[in-house]
Rosetta silent file (secondary structure, phi, psi, omega in degrees, C-alpha in Angstrom):
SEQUENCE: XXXXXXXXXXXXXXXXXXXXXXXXXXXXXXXXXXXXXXXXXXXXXXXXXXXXXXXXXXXXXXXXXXXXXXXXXXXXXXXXXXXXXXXXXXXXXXXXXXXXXXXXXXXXXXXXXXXXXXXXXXXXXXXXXXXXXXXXXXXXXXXXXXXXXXXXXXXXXXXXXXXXXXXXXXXXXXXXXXXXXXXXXXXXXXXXXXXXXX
SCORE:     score description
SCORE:     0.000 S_00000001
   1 L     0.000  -43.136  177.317  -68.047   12.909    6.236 S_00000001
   2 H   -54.634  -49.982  166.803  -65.476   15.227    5.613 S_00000001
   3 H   -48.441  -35.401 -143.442  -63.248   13.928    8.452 S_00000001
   4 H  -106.165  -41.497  144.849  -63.395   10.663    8.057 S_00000001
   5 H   -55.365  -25.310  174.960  -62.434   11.316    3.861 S_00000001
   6 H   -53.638  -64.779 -159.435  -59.250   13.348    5.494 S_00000001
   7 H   -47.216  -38.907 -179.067  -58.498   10.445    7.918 S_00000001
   8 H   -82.839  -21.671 -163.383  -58.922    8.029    5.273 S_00000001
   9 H   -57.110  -99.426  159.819  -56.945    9.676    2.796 S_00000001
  10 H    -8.798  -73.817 -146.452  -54.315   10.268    5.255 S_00000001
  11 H   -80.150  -25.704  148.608  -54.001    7.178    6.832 S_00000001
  12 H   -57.112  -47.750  163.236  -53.336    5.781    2.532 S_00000001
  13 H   -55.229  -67.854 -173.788  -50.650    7.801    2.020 S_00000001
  14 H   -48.379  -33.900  156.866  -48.884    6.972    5.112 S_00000001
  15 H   -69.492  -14.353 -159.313  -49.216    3.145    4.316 S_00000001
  16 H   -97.025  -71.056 -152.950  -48.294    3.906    0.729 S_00000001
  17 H   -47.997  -70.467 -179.132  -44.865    6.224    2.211 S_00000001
  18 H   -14.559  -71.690 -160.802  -44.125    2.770    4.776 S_00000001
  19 H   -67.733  -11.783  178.382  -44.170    0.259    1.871 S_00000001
  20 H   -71.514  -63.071 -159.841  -42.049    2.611   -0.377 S_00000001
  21 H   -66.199  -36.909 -177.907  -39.489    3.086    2.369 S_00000001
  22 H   -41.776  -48.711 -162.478  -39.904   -0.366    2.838 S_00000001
  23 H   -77.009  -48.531 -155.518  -38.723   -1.741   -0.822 S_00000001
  24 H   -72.387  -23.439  159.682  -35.995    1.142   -0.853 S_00000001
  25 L   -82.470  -10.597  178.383  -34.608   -0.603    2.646 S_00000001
  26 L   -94.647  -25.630 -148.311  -34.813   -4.194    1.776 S_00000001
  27 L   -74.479  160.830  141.207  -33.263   -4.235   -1.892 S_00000001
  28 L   -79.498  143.655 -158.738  -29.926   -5.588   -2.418 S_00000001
  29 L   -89.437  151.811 -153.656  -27.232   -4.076   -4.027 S_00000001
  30 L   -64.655   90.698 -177.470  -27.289   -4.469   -7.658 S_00000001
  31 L   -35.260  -43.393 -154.573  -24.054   -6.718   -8.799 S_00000001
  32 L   -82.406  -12.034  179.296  -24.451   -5.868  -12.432 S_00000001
  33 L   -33.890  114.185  160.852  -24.218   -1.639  -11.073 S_00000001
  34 L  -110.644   55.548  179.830  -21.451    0.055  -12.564 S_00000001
  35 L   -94.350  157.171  163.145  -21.785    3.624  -11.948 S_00000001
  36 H   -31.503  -55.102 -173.028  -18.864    5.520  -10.358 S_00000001
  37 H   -56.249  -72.048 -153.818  -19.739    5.172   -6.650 S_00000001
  38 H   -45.339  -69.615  163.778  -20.049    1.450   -6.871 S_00000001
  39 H   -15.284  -75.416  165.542  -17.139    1.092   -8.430 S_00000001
  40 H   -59.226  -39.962 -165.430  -14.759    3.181   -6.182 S_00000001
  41 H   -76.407  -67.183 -155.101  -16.578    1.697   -2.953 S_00000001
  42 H   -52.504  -57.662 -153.428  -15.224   -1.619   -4.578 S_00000001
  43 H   -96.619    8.032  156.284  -11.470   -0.914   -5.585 S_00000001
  44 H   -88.121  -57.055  165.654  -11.123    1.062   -2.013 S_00000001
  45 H   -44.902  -74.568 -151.156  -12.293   -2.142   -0.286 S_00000001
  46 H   -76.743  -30.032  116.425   -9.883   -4.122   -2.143 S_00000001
  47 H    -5.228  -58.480 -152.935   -7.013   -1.362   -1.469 S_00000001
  48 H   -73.643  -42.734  173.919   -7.939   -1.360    1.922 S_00000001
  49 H   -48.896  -71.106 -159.060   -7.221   -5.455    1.745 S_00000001
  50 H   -81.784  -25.386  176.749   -3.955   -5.585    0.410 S_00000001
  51 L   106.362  -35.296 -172.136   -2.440   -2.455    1.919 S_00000001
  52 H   -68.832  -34.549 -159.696   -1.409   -0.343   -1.435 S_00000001
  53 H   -25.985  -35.305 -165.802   -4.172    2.192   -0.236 S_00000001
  54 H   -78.386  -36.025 -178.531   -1.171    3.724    1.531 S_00000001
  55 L   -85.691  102.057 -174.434    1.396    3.761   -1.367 S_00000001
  56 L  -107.977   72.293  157.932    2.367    7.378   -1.507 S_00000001
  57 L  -112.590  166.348 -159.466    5.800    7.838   -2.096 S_00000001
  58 L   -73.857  157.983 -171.082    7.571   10.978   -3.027 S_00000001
  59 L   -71.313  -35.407  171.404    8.857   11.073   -6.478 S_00000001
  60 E  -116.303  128.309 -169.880   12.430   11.265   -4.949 S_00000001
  61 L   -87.437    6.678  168.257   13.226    8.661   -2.118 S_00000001
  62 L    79.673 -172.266 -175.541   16.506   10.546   -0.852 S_00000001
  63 L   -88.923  149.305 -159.293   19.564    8.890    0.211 S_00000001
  64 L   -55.460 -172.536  158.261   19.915    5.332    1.560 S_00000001
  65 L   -74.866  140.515  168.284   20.267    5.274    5.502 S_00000001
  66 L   -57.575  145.516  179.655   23.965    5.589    7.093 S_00000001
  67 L    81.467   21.411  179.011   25.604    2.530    7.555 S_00000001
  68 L   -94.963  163.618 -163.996   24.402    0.382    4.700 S_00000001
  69 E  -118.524   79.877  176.185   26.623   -1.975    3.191 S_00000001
  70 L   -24.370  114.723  177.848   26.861   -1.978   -0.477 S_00000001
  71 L   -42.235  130.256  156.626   26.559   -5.541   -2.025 S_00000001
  72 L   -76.198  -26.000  170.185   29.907   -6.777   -3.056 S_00000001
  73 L  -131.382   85.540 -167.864   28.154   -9.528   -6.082 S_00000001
  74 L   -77.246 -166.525  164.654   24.959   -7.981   -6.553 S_00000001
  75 L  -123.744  -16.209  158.355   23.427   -9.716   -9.730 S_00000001
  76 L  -132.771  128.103 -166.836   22.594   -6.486  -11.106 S_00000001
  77 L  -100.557  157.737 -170.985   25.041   -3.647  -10.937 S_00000001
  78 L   -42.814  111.057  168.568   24.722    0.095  -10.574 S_00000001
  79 L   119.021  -16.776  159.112   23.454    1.150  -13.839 S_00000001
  80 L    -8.915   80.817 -147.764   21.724   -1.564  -15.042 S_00000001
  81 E   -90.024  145.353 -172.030   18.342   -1.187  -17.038 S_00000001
  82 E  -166.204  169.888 -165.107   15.719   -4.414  -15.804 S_00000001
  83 E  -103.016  141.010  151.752   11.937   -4.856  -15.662 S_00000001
  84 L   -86.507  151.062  175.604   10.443   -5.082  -12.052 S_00000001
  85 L  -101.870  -24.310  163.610    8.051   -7.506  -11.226 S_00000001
  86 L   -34.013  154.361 -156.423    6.951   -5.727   -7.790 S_00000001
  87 L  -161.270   51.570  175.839    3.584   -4.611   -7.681 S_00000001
  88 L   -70.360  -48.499 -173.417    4.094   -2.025   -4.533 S_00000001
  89 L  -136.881  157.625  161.254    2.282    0.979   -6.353 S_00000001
  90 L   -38.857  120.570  170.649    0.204    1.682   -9.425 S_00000001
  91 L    65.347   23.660  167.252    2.255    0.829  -13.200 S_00000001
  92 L   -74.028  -54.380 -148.552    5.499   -0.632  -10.910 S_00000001
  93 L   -65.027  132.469 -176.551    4.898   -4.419  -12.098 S_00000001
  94 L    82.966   10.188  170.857    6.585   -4.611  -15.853 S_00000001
  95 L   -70.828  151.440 -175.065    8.410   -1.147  -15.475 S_00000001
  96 E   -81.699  151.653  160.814   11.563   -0.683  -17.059 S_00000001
  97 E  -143.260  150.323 -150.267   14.082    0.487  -14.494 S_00000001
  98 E  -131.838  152.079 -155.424   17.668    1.270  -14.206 S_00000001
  99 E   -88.645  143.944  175.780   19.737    0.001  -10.513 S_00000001
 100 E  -144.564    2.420  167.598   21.161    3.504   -8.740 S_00000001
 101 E   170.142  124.206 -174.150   22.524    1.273   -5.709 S_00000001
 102 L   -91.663  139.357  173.877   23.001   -2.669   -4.430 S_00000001
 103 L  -140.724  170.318  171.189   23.073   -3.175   -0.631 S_00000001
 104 E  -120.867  137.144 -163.600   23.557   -6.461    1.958 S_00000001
 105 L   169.444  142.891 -176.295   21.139   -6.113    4.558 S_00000001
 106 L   -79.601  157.661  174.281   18.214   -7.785    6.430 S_00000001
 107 E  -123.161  151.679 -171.651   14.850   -6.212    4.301 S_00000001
 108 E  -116.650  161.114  157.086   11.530   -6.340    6.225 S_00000001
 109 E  -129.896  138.701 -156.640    7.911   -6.306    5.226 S_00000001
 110 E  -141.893  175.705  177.474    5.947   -4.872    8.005 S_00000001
 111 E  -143.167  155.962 -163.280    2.082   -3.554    8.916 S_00000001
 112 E  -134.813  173.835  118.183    2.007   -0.266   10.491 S_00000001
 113 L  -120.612  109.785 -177.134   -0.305    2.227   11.616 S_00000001
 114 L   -54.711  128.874  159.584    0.581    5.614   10.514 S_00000001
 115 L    12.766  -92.963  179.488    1.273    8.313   12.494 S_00000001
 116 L   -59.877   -2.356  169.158   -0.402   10.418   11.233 S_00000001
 117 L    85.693 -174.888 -178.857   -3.568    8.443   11.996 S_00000001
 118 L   113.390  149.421  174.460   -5.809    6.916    9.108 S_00000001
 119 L   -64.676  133.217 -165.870   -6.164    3.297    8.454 S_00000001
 120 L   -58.421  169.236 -174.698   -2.931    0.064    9.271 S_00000001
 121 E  -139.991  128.561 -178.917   -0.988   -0.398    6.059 S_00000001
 122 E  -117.523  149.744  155.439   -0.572   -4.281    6.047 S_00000001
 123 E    51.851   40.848  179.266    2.366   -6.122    4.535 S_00000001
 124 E   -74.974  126.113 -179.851    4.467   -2.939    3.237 S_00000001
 125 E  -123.506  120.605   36.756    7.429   -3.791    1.522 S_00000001
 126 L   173.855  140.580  159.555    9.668   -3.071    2.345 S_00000001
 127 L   -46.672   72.291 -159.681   11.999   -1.949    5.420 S_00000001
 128 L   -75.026  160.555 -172.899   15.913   -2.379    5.508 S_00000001
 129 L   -79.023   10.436  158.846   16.923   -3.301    8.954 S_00000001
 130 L   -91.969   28.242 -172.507   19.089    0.294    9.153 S_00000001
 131 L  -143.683   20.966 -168.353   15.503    1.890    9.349 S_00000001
 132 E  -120.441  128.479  145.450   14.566    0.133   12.903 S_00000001
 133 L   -48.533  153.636  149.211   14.936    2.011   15.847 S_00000001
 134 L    35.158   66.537 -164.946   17.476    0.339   18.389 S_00000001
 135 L  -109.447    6.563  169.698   17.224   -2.745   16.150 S_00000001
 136 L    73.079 -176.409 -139.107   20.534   -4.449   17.418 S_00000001
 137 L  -113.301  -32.359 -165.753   22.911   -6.530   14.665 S_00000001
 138 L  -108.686  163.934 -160.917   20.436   -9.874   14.201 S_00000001
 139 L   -69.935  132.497 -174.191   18.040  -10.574   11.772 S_00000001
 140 L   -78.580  150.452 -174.247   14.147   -9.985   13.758 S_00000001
 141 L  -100.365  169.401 -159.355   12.032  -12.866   13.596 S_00000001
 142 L   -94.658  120.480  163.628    8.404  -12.213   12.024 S_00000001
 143 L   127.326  -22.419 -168.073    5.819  -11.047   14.722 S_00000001
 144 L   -60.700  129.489  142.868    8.598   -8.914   16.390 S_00000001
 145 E  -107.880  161.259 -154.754    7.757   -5.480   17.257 S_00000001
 146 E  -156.402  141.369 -179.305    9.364   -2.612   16.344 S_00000001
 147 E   -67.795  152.796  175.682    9.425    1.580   15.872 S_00000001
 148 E  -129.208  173.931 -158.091   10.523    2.475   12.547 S_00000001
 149 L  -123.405   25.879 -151.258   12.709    4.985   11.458 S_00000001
 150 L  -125.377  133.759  174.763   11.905    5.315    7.541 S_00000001
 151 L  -109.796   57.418  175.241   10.268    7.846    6.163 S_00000001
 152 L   -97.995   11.326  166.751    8.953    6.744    2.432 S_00000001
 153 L  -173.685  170.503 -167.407    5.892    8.018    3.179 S_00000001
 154 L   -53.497  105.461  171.509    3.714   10.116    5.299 S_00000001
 155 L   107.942   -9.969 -139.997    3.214    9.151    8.921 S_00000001
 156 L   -83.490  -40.429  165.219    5.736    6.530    8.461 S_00000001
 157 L   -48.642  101.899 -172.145    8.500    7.748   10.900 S_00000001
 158 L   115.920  -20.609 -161.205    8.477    6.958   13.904 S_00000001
 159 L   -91.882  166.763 -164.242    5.553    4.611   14.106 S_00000001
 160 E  -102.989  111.891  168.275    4.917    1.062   15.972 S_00000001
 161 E  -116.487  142.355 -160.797    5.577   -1.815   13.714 S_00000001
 162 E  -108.380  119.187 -175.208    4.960   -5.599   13.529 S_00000001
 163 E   -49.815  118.297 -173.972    7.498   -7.566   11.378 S_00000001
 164 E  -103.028    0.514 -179.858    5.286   -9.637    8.806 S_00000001
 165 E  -173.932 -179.989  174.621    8.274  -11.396    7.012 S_00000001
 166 E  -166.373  152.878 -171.920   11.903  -10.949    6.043 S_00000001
 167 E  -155.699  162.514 -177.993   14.533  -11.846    3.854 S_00000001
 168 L   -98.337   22.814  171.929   18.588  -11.741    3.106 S_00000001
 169 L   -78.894  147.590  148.579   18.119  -11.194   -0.821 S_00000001
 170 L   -18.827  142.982  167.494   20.232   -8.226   -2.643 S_00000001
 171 E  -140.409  112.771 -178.083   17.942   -4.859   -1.752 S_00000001
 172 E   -88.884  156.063  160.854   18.036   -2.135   -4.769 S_00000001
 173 E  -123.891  119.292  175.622   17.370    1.450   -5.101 S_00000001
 174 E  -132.661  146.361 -171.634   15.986    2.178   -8.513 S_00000001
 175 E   -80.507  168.548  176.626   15.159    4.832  -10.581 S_00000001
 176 E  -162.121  155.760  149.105   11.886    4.168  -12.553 S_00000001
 177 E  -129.135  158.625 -162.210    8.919    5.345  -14.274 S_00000001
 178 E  -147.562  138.570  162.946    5.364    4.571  -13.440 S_00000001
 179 L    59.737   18.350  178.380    1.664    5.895  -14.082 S_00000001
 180 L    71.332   23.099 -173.146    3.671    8.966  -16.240 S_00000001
 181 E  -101.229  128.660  151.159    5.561    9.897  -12.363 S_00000001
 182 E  -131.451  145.697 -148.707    8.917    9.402  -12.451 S_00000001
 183 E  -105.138   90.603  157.382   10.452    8.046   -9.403 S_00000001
 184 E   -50.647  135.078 -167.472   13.746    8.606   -7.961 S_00000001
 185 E    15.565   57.359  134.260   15.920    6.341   -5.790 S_00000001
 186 E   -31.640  103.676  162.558   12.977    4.186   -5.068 S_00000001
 187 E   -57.763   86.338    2.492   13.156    2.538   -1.670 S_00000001
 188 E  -126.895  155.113  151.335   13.048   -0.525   -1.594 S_00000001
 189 E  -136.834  144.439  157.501   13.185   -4.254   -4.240 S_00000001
 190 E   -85.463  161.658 -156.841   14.744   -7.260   -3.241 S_00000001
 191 H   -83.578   -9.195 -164.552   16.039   -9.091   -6.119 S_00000001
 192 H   -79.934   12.856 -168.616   13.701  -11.795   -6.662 S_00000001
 193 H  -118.298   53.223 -169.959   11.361   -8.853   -7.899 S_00000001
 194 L  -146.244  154.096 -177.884   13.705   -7.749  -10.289 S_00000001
 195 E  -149.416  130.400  165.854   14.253   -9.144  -14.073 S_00000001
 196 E   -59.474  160.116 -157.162   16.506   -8.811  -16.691 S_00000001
 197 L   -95.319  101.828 -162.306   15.154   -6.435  -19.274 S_00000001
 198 L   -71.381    0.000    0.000   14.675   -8.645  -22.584 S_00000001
């Protein structure tokens, strides 16, 4: 009698543990959740889409590359305060910013995989074509690949890149501030991301 109350006993919990584990493996996750985790699993996926995951640059971007060719009619000249419209990093799009240097030059947008290992960076803008290894005189057509030579962030030098677009607009260096950082000779906007400041 006794056994046969363990055994049943027993053999109730263990159906009871099953259907528990059961529920806790079937549900779906809860749309309306907000707690932290959810949250952050969400805006890392969506990071991860788009590519900014990656945008870490240093507060000062250093000096252009040798051999760039200062714009002769930029449309905004060296000192110049304007809003950007660029949306590269956290607080750029609507910053006020002032022009520290106009150049003529093909500008790239490229996908990468860093160096340093770590998940591609898709559609980073943006590349001047003095920051291509061995990149010859002509403009690259989109799909070309190519090593890069730019170091605005971590891993960046050096690494095997696929052109994803390009363009012959004005390419600025601007100082700015963003997210309460402020950013020195910022590498790179093209002008159509650029606005006068009303």
């Amino acid at each position: 009698m006794t056994k046969r109350l363990t055994l049943t006993l027993g053999t109730a919990v263990f159906s009871a543990t099953l259907f528990l584990a059961g529920c806790a493996t079937d549900s779906e996750p809860d749309p309306s959740d907000t707690s932290a985790e959810h949250q952050d699993h969400g805006e890392n996926s969506e990071e991860a889409e788009d590519g900014h995951e990656h945008m870490d640059h240093p507060a000062d971007g250093g000096p252009v590359p040798e051999g760039m060719t200062e714009a002769t009619d930029p449309e905004y000249q060296v000192g110049d305060e304007v809003t950007l419209t660029a949306d590269h990093m956290p607080g750029m799009d609507g910053a006020t910013a002032t022009i520290v240097g106009a150049y003529d030059t093909y500008t790239y947008s490229v996908d990468y995989t860093p160096t340093t290992g770590g998940d591609p960076v898709t559609d980073h803008r943006w590349v001047v074509h003095e920051e291509i290894e061995d990149v010859g005189d002509q403009r690259l057509e989109d799909g070309t690949e190519v090593t890069l030579a730019a170091a605005h962030m971590e891993g960046m030098d050096g690494a095997t890149a696929t052109i994803f677009s390009s363009t012959e607009e004005t390419v600025y260096v601007v100082d700015f501030e963003a997210d309460g950082m402020t950013m020195t000779n910022h590498k790179w906007v093209v002008e159509s991301e650029i606005e006068p400041t009303s």
